[in-house]
N, C-alpha and C positions, 0 to 999 in steps of 0.2 A: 792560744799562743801565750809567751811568758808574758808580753809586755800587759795583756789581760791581764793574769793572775798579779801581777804586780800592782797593777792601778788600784784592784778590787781591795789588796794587800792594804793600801793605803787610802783607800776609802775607807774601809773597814775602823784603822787607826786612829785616820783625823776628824772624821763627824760622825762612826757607829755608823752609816749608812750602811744597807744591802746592796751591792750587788745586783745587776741584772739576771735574772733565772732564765736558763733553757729546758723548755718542756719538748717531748714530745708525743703524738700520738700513729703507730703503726698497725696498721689492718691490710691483713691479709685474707683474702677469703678461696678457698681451694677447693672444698668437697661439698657439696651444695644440698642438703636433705630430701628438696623435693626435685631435683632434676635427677636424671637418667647418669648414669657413671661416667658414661664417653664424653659429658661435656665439661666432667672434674678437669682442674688444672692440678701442679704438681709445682710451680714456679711461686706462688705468692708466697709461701710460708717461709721457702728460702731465702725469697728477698727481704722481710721484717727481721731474719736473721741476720744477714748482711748489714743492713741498716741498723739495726741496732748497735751491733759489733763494731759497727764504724762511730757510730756516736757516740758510746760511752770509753771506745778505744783508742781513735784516731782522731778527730774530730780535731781542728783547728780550734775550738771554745770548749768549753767543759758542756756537758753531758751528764748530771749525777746519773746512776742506773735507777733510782725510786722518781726519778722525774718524767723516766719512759717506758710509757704504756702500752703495753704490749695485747692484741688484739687479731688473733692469728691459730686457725684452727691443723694443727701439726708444728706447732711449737708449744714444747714441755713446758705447764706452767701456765699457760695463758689460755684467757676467756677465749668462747668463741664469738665471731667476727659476726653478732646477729644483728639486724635494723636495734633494738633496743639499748643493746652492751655500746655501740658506735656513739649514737646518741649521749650514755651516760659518760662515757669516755667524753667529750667535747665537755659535758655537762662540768665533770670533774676537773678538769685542766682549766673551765672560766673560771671555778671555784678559784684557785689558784696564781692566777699571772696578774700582775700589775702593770703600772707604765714601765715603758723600756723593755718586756721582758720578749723570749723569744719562742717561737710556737716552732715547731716540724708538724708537719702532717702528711702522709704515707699509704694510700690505696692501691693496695694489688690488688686483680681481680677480676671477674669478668663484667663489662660492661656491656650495656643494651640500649635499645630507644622504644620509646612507645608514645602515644597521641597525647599530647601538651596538656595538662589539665589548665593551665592560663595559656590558649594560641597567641593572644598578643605577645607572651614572653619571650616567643620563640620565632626568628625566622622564617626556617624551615617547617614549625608548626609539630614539631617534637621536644619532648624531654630528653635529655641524656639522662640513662641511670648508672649508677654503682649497685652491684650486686651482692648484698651478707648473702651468706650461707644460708641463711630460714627465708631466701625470698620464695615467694607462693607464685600463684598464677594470676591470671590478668581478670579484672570482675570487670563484668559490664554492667552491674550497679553502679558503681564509683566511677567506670573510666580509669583505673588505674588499675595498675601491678601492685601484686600486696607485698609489703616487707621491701618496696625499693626505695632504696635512698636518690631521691631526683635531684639534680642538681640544682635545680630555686634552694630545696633545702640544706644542700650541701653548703650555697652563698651566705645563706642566714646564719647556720652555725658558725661560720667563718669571720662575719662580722659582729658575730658577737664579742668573739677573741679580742678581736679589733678595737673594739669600741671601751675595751679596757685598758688600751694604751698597748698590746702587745704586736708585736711585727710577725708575720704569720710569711711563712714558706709550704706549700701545698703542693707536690706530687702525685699523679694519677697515672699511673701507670696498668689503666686498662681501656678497650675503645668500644666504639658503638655501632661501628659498621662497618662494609667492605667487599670488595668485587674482586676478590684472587680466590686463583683457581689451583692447586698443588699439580704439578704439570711432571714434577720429574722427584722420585722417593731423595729424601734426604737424610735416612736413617731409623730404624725404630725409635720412639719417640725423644727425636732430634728437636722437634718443634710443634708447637700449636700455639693458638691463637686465641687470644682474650675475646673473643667477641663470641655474644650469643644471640643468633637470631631472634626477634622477638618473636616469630611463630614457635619457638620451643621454651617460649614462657604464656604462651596461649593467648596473644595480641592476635585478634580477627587480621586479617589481610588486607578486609574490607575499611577499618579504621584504620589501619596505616596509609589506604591509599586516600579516605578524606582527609587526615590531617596534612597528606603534600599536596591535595588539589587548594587547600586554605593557605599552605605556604607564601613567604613573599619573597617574592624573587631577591637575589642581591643585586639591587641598586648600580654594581660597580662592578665588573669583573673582577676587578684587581684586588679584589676583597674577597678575604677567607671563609671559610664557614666562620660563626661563634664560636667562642670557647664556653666549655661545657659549664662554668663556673663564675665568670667573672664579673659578667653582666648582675648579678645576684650578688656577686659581692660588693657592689656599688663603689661609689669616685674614694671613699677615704678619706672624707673632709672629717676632721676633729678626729681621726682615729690611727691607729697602727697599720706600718707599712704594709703592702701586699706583696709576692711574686707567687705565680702558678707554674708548673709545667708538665702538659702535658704530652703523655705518649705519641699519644697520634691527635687527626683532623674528625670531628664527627661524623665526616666522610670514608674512614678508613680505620684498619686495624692494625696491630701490633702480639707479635708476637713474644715467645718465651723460648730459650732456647736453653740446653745444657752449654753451663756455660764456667769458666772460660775455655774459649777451642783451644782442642788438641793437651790438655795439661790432665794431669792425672785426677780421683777424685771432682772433678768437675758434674755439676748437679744442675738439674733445670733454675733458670732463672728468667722473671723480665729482661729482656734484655735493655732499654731503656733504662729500669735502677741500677744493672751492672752499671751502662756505662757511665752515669753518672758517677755513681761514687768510682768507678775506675779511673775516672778524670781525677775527682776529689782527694784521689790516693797520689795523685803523681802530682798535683798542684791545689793547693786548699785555698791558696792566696786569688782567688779566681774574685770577680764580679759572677754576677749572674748572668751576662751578659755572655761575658767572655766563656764561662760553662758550656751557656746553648750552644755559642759555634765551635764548640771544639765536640759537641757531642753529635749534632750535623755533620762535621767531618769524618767522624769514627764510623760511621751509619754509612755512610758512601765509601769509604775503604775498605771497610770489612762485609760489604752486602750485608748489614745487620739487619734491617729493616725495609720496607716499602713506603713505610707510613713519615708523613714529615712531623716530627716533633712540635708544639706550641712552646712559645715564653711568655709571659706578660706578666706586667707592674711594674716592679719600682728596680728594673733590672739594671743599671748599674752600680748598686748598692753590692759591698762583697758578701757572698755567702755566709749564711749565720750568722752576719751583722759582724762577722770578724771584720779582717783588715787586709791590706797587700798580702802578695807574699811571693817569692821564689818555689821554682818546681824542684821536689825535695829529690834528690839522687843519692842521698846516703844517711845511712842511720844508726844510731848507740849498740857496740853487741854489748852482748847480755851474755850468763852464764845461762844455760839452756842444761832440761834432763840430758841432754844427751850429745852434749858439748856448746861450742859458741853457738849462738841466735840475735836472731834481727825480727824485730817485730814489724815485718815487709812481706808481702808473699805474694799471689799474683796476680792479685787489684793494684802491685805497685809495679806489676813488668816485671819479676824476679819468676824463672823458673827454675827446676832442675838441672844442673850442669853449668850453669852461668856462674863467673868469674869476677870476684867483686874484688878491689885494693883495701887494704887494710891500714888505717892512717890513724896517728897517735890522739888527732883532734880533729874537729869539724872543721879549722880553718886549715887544715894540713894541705899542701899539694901532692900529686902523685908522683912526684919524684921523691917524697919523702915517706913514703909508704915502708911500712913495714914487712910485708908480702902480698900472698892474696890468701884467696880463701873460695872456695867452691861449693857453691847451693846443692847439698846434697837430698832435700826435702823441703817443699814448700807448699801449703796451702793458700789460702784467699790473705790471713794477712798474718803469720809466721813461716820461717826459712830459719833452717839446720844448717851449716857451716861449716866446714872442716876445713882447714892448711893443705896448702897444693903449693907443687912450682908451676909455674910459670914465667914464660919467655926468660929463662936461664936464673930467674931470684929462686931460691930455695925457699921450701915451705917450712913456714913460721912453727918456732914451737908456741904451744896452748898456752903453757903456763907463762911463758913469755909477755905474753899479752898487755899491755896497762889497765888500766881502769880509764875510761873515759875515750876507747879507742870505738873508731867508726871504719863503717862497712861500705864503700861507694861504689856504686854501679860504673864499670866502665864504658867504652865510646859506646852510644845510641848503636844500634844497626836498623838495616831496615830489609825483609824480605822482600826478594824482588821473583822470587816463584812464582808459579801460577799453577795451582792446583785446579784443572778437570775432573769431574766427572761423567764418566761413559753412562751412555743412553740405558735406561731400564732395558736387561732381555727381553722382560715377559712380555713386550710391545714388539709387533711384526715391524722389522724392520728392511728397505729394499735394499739388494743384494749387493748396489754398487755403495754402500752407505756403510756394509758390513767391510767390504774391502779398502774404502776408505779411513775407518779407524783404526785397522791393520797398517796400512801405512804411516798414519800420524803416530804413532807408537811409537814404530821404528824409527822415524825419522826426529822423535824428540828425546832418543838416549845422546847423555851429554849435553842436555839443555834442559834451563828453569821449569819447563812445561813438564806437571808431572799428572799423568792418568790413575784415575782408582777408579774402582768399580761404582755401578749405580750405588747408590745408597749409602755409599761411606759419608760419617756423619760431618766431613769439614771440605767444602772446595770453593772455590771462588768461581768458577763456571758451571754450569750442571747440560748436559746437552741430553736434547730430548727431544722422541717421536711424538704430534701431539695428533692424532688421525682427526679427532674433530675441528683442530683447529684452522685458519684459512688457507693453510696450504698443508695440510694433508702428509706429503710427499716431503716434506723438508726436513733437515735437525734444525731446531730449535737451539740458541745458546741464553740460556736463562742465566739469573744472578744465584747465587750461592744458595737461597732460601728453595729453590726449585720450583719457585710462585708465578706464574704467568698470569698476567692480567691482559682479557679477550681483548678490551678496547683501546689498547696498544701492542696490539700483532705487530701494525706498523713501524713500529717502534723499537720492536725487540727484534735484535739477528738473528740471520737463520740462513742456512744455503740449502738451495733447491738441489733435487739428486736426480728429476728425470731428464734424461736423456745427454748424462753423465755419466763418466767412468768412475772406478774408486780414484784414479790419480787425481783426477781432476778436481772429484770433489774434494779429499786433500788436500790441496793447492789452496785452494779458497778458501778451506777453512782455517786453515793455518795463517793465512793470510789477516784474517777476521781474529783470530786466539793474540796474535803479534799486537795486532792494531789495537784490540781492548786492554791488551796488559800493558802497554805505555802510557793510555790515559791512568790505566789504575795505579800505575805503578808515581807518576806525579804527582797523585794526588797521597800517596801513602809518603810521600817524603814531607806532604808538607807536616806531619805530624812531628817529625824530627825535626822541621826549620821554623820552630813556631815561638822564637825567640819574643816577645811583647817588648822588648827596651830598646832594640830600634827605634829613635825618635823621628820616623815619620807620622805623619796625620795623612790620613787616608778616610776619603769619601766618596761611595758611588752614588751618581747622582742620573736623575732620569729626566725626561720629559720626549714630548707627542706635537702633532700639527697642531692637534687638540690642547693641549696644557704645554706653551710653549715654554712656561716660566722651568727653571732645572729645579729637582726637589728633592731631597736627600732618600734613598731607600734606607727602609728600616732595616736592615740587616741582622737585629735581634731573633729574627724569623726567614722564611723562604719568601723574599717580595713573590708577587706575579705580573706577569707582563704579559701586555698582548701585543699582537704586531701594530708597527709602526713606534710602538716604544723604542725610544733614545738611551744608551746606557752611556752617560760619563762616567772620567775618572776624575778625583781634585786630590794631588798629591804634594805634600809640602818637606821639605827636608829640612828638619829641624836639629840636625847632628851639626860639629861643627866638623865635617868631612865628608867627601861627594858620597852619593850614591847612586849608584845604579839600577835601575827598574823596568822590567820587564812585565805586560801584559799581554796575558791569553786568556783566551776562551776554549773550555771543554765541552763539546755540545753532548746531547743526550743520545746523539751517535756515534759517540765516541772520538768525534773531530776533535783538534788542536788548531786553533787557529792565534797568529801570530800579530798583537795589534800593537805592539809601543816596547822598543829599547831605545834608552839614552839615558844621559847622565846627568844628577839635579847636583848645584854644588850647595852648600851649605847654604839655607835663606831662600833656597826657588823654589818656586811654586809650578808645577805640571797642570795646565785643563786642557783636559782634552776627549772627542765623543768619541767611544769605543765602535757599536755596533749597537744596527738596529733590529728589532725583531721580524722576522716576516713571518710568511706560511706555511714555509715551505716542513718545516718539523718541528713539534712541540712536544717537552719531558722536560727533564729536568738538567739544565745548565750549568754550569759551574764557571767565574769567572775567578784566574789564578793570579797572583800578582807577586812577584818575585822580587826585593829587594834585596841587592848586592853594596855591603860595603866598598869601597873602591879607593886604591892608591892612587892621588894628584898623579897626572900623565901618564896612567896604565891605561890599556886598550878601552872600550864599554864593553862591557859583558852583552853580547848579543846570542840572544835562545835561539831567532829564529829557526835553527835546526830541529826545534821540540815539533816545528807543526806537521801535521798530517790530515788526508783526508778522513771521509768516513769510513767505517767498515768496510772491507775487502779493496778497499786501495791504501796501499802505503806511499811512502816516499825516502827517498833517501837520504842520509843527513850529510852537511856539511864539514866544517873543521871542528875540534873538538873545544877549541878557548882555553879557559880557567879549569883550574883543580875542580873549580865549584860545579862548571859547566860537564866537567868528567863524571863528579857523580852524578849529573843529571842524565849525562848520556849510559851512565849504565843501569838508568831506569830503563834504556832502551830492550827489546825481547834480543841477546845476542845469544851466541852460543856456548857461553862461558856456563858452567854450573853451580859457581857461587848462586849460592839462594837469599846470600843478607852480603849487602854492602856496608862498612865501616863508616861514620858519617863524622868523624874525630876530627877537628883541624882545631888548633890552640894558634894559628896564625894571626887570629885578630877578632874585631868583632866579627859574629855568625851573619850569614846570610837568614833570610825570611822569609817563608812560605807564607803566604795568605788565601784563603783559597773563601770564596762566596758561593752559597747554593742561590740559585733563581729557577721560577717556575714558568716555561712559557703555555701559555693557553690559547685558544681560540679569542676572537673579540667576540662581542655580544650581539 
């Protein structure tokens, strides 16, 4: 940021001080020497490119390019990603950092587990590994994997950083395990997954199953696996800050996807490091905090993932040890080969065809815009330009242009489509099932609902025959990834077909396609309503018969909860003008449930106990919380018309309210064909989405 370069400007001046330095180190590991080809990846070498790009181009703090080490086998120029070059790499950067200074650290890759060489260290009674490219096979001399980097030692090197006054940020974006089963094609290679069996690194079956009969339980349900790192990086007393974050749970895996959906050129990627720095492109001024949950949100909007993301340390510290900052919506053109340019592309939401104002200055408003201008090409982070009319202003001449003139994105939109995918042919499918998606066709020309064939590589639904699965006879409506996991059948929709017509089954499905894209569709607004300067203070808070006392949930992560868990809300309204608040619950079947409108006026304070957990269904929950500006003696904005039940029952909605309440109601599935709603109003301050992931589980 300048006010950096300015400080450093004058450190420099008044005592000769340096400067804090930003290092970093990026490992990618993709083609593996001694494994078999099918279990190569094609995403990690992308993502050190990205990252990089982003750090020595975009990056909120400087970035020299000789301060980042590049370690990544399919990128031009650089070492390969082996157990030794990793090692020297750390070796090389302690050489290097002083106090104050700042560390990145960067693992793409396939990750694995194998039998603890310390069991005390571990839980579960496993190591998490990271895998170079030269990793070997498993010896039953040593009890280890040879050439893996295990995460005890991943902690050690990390606190070595540490221990020289440097603040260390650590990304892993690769996992260790997991129980999904690919249920319905999603593309020629649309997606795989980081994980590698340790039977296909030559871990006996027989020593994975001593080390979980040594295991220790957890203690707590409501407690996560371990983080594959952090334990090993120890408390931090006398040393530099910590944050980790990792991809997934050491219970689950993470995938790589061509990424980003639907835009041209688009290339495999983690999806985890997209979305991070996807976030970091559209807001730098973030905590680390505030990253996680906004990349917890994109993971559920976009079915990017199954796996739930980790955070831990020193997480509301801002990223890269920057500072605040505003979500950026417009930027300097430049003279480009092949006319104006913006160094934007579609890590920052810009694609092809999109219509940006053109303003003399960055404090300029859109009434004083110059014209526009139309993204005629854009990749991951530059866009091509050109003069267009729009709504009746005539397009701008080129040479016209200032010097110091910016490009700003106009109103937010938000898709409210719903892309299906039809069931794989080469699965026998029954005949009233065949006649049924003949019907839902027809019946969805002129509506959001839009069908493409199996295996087209973007949908937000994917429907699928599963014959081994528990019902046989059913479609399946799985998430976008086409990943069915067995020990939540229960859990996942599906309508039965025998002794069913196609109309019928039709009806229920459609009914079920409605009911899923209205949760989806609220949850994808709150990315547009994610204003942070609403001065409310918001906290959920829990407690049990068992822990009567209320205690704040960590919400830097997924809390979990078991039945008879209490969910509060403590809501303060610190504006000096009323607001309006509305709370719901999204359940993991796709419910809407309706717990609290009313109006806090400036200085009150809201407690109140939301909803408790039972038995009745456990996934993954989401509780929404809506904050409305509000005009002295205007109506309360009341949602209640958002609720519905579970799948295959709807409900009807009420009056429609506010402007604000309008756009919420056309998150509803209508029959209108608009597929993005405008989210524009300059009426006043914005409204606020807030949206919390919770996990519900069994008790112990």
């Amino acid at each position: 940021m300048k006010s950096l370069f300015l400080a450093c400007a004058a450190a420099l001046a008044t005592a000769g001080s340096a400067c804090a330095e930003n290092y970093a180190l990026l490992v990618g590991a993709s083609t593996y020497d001694n494994l078999e080809e099918r279990f190569w990846l094609r995403g990690p070498a992308n993502d050190v490119d990205l990252v990089r790009t982003y750090l020595t181009q975009a990056s909120p703090v400087p970035f020299r390019p000789e301060n980042v080490l590049i370690l990544a086998d399919g990128v031009e120029g650089s070492a390969k990603p082996t157990l030794a070059a990793i090692r020297n790499g750390f070796a090389q950067i302690a050489g290097q950092v002083g106090e104050g200074d700042f560390v990145y650290l960067h693992f793409s890759g396939h990750g694995s587990q194998a039998p603890a060489l310390d069991p005390d260290s571990e839980i579960d009674g496993l190591d998490e590994l990271f895998l170079p490219v030269d990793i070997g096979p498993w010896s039953d001399t040593v009890g280890s994997v040879e050439n893996a980097l295990v995460d005890d030692e991943i902690g050690t090197l990390i606190g070595e950083l540490r221990t020289r006054g440097a603040t260390v940020w650590a990304v892993f974006d690769s996992c260790h395990s997991g129980t999904v089963t690919r249920a319905a094609p999603g593309g020629d290679d649309e997606l795989r997954l980081r994980k590698l069996d340790p039977s296909a690194l030559g871990v006996p079956d027989d020593a994975m199953a001593d080390a979980g009969s040594a295991s220790r339980a957890l203690p707590d349900p409501h407690q996560r696996p371990q983080s594959p790192a952090g334990d090993a990086v120890g408390d931090g007393a006398g040393q530099g800050g910590f944050v980790a974050f990792y991809a997934a749970q050491t219970n689950e895996t993470t995938p790589e996807k061509r990424l980003p959906r639907g835009k041209p050129g688009r290339r495999s990627q983690g999806v985890f490091t997209f979305t991070i720095f996807e976030t970091l492109a559209e807001n730098p001024g973030l905590t680390y905090r505030q990253l996680g949950q906004e990349i917890l949100r994109k993971y559920v909007v976009g079915n990017l993932a199954l796996s739930t993301p980790m955070f831990e340390g020193d997480l509301d510290a801002y990223v890269f040890s920057g500072e605040a900052g505003e979500k950026i919506v417009q930027w300097p053109v430049k003279d480009g080969e092949y006319g104006p340019t913006v160094s934007a592309g579609h890590l920052q939401g810009i694609a092809e065809g999109d219509v940006l104002a053109l303003l003399p200055t960055a404090a300029s408003s859109l009434e004083d815009a110059l014209g526009f201008v139309a993204v005629t090409y854009a990749d991951t982070f530059v866009a091509d330009l050109e003069p267009v009319e729009h709504n009746g202003t005539a397009a701008p001449e080129v040479s016209d242009l200032p010097r110091g003139a910016f490009a700003r994105k106009l109103a937010d939109t938000v898709d409210f489509s719903l892309t299906v995918a039809m069931p794989d042919e080469t699965q026998p499918m029954p005949a009233a099932l065949t006649d049924a998606l003949s019907v839902l066709q027809d019946a969805a020309t002129g509506t959001r609902i839009r069908f493409v064939p199996a295996g087209t590589g973007e949908a937000d639904i994917r429907l699928a025959v599963i014959p081994d699965s528990p019902r046989p006879d059913a479609v399946w409506m799985l998430p976008g990834s086409g990943y069915f996991e067995p020990e939540k059948a229960d859990q996942t929709p599906s309508v039965g077909t025998g002794g069913r017509d196609g109309d019928e089954i039709a009806a229920l499905m459609q009914d079920n396609l409605e009911t899923m894209s209205r949760a989806i569709n609220l949850l994808r607004m709150g990315g547009a309503y994610d204003n942070h300067d609403l001065g409310v203070e918001l906290r959920l808070r829990t407690k049990s018969r068992k822990q009567r006392q209320l205690t704040d949930l960590d919400m830097s992560s997924v809390p979990i909860l078991v039945p008879d868990d209490q969910v509060h809300v403590l809501l303060t309204n610190q504006e000096d003008f009323p607001v309006d608040a509305n709370v719901l619950h999204i359940g993991s079947d796709y419910s809407i449930s309706h717990f609290f409108h009313g109006r806090l006026q400036p200085g009150d304070t809201l407690k109140k106990g939301l909803f408790r957990i039972t038995d009745e269904a456990f996934g993954r929950d989401r509780v929404v919380i809506i904050l409305s500006p509000a005009e002295p003696q205007s109506a309360i904005e009341d949602l209640r018309f958002l609720a519905q039940d579970a799948v295959a029952v709807t409900r009807g909605n009420g009056d429609a309210g506010s402007g604000f309440a309008g756009a919420l109601r056309a998150a509803g599935f209508g029959t209108t064909t608009r597929g993005a709603v405008s989210l524009d109003d300059d009426t006043g301050p914005a409204p606020v989405i807030l949206q919390y992931d919770i996990d519900t589980v069994p008790g112990s």
